[in-house]
N, C-alpha and C positions, 0 to 999 in steps of 0.2 A: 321773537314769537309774536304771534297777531293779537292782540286785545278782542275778545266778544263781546259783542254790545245789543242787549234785548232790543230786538225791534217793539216798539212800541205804538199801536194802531191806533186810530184816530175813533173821536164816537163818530158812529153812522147813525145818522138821521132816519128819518120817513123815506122810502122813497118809491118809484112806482116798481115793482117787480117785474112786470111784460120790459122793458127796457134794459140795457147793460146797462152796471151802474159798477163804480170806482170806489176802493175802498184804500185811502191811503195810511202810510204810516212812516213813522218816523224811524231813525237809524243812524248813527253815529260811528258806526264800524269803516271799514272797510269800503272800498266799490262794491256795493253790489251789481251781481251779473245776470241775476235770478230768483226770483221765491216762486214760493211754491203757496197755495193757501187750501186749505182741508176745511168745508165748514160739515158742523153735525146739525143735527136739527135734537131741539132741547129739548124736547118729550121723548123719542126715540132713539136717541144718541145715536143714530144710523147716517152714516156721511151720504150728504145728497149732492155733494161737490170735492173733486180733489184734483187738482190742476195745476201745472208749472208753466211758468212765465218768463222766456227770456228777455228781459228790460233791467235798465241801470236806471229806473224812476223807482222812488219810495212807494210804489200804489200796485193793485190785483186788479183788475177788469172784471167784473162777473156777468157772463152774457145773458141776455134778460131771460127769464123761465128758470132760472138757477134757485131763484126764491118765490114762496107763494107767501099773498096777503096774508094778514094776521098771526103769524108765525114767528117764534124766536128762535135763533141759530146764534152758533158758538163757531167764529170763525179764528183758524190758526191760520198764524201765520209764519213761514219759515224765509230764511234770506240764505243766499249762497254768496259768499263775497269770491273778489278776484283770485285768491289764494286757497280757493274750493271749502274754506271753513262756511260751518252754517250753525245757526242758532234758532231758534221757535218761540212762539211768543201767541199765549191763547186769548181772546176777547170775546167775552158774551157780552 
């Protein structure tokens, strides 16, 4: 049976919102074949992002307009490994 191993995100910086910007992380399981990432927005807890990714890199793409300046969000992050098992893993 397959070992789960919390994906662990990386701190995100400053960065310009109008631009896509990369948020990677780390992972120790499996191939992954896909995550998925759900961010909320932290005053509202209303998900202003929820998108899947098929890539076997540790990172999510967020296409630019995804975030507005001065604002904090709570990005999850989910992994689907080669064996369809998936685990989650939340960062504010």
């Amino acid at each position: 049976m397959a070992t789960l191993h919390t994906p662990d995100i990386h701190p995100v910086g400053t960065f310009d919102p109008i631009s896509n910007h990369t948020v990677e992380f780390s992972y120790t399981g499996s191939q992954i074949v896909r995550n998925r990432a759900i961010v909320l927005d932290n005053e509202t807890y209303q998900t202003v992002y929820d998108s899947v990714q098929d890539r076997m890199r540790p990172d999510h793409v967020f296409p630019g307009g995804t975030f507005s300046p001065g604002k904090s969000y709570q990005i999850r992050i989910k992994v689907f490994d080669a064996y369809g098992l998936s685990l989650i893993h939340i960062s504010e």
